[in-house]
C-alpha positions, 0 to 999 in steps of 0.5 A: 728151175726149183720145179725141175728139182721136184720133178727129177727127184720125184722120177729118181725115188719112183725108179728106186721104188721100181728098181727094188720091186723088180729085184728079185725077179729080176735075179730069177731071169737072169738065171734062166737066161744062163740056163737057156743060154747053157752058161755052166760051170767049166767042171765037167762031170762026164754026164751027157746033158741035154738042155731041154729049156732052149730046146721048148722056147725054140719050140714055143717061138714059131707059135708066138711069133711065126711071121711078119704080120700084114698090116691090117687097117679097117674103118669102124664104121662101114659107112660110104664115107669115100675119104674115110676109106681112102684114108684107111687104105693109105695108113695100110699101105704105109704101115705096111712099107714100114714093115716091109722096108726096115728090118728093125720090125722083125728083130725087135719083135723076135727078140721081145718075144724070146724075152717073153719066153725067158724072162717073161718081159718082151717090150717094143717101143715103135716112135715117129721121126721125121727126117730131111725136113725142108724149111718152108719159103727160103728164098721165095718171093713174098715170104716174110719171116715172123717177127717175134721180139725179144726172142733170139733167133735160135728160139724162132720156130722154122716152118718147114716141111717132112720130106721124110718120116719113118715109125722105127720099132725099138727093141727095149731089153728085158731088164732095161724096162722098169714100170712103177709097181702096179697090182694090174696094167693099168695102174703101170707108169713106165719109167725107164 
């Protein structure tokens, strides 16, 4: 597998590339993570201070993030199209069962957006999972399984079926998130 070879170094050098490019700001965060965080030194000097960095994040949250949005689905072109439409109204009412449902929207979102604030970095990962699936055609009349030679059964794809799929939301760290150096977005690769 000489190709895996490549491709992991060619990974690894862009993860030094990135690594070396985010650190000085990178030591810039986490001190202003520790001030947010009033992280002082034990030697007290009698002085009354008032920490007026957490004091304007708190202020500055609700303006970014104030509450759990409503999912919002609309078709692009307002045309009768009856499936488009049934199809747009069944994306909304599933996006927002997932909001609703799992407390993992509202946390990562919290928490990207107090990244934002202090470090200037706040990053969610939404995936797609699909739980409790059930294989297709096990003990049905008149199901045959494909042959396939030469292949151990391990290797076999299972037709089955989703019982279960949820989107659940990650929230990434600030300083877990490394992208290739870029003048702009769309010259980012993500590499973490």
């Amino acid at each position: 597998f000489p190709s895996h070879d490549k491709a992991a170094q060619s990974l690894h050098q862009e993860l030094q590339s990135a690594k070396k490019a985010d650190d000085k700001w990178i030591k810039r965060a986490k001190k202003i993570v520790k001030r947010y965080r009033d992280d002082r030194s034990s030697s007290y000097d009698g002085n009354k201070r008032y920490n007026i960095l957490w004091s304007n994040v708190q202020v500055l949250m609700p303006s970014l993030y104030g509450k759990t949005p409503k999912a919002q689905v609309e078709r692009r072109w307002k045309d009768k199209d009856p499936v488009a439409r049934t199809a747009a109204v069944i994306m909304e009412r599933a996006l927002q069962y997932e909001i609703d449902n799992y407390g993992d929207f509202e946390n990562s979102t919290r928490n990207a957006t107090l990244d934002r604030l202090l470090s200037g970095r706040g990053t969610v990962w939404v995936r797609f999972e699909a739980k409790e699936i059930e294989t297709v055609g096990e003990g049905r009349e008149g199901y045959e399984q494909p042959i396939i030679e030469n292949l151990p059964t391990a290797i076999i794809p299972q037709q089955g079926q989703i019982q279960t799929e949820t989107t659940p939301v990650d929230y990434v760290y600030w300083e877990d998130f490394r992208c290739s150096p870029a003048r702009c977005w769309d010259e980012f690769g993500s590499v973490s």
